[in-house]
N, C-alpha and C positions, 0 to 999 in steps of 0.2 A: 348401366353406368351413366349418370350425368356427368358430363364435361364440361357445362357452359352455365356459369352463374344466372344467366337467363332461363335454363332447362329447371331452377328449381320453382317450384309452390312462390306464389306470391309472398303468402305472410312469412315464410324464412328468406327470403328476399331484403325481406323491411327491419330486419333482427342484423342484419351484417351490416353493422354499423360500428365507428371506429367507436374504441372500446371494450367492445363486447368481444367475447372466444368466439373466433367461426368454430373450431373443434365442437365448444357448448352447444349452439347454435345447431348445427347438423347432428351431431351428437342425439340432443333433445327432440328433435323433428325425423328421428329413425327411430327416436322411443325406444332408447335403452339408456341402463343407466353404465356411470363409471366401469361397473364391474363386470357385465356384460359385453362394452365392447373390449374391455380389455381379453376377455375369453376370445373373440369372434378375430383381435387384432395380434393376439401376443405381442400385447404390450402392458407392461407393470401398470394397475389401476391407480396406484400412488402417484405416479408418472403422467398421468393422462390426468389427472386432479392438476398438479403443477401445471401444465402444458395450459390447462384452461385457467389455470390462475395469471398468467403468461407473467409465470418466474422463472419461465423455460424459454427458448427458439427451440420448436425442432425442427430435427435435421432429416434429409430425405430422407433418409433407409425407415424412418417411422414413422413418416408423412404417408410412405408409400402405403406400409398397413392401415396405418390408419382409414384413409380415406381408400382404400378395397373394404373395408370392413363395413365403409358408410356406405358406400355404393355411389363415388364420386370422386372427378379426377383429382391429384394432388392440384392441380393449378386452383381449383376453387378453394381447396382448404389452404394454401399458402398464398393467396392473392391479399397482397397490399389494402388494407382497410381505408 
């Protein structure tokens, strides 16, 4: 589990910029697509599309899967761009 925006790879590092989906972002740099983390997160792949469209906030309880599913704590994926 990474916990510290520091603990990731440089070049996704350089990608978390305001913007951009960190979802996308970690998402794409674990090398699965929509539908695959939706299997690994149980959560809706429709939903995980929104969420990096960001015509979504989510809310902990799917932050939480989400990012067990990336292999990373919620604070990186919900940290302030």
């Amino acid at each position: 589990m990474i916990r510290a925006v520091s603990e990731l790879p440089t070049e996704v590092r350089k990608q978390l910029i305001p913007g951009v989906s960190r979802l996308k972002v970690l998402r794409e740099w674990r090398e699965l697509s929509q539908s695959a983390l939706a299997r690994q997160s149980n959560v809706n792949s429709q939903y995980i599309s929104t969420l990096e469209r960001s015509r979504r906030n989510v809310g902990k309880h799917v932050a939480k899967k989400l990012a067990q599913a990336l292999g990373v704590s919620m604070a990186i994926l919900l940290a302030e761009q």
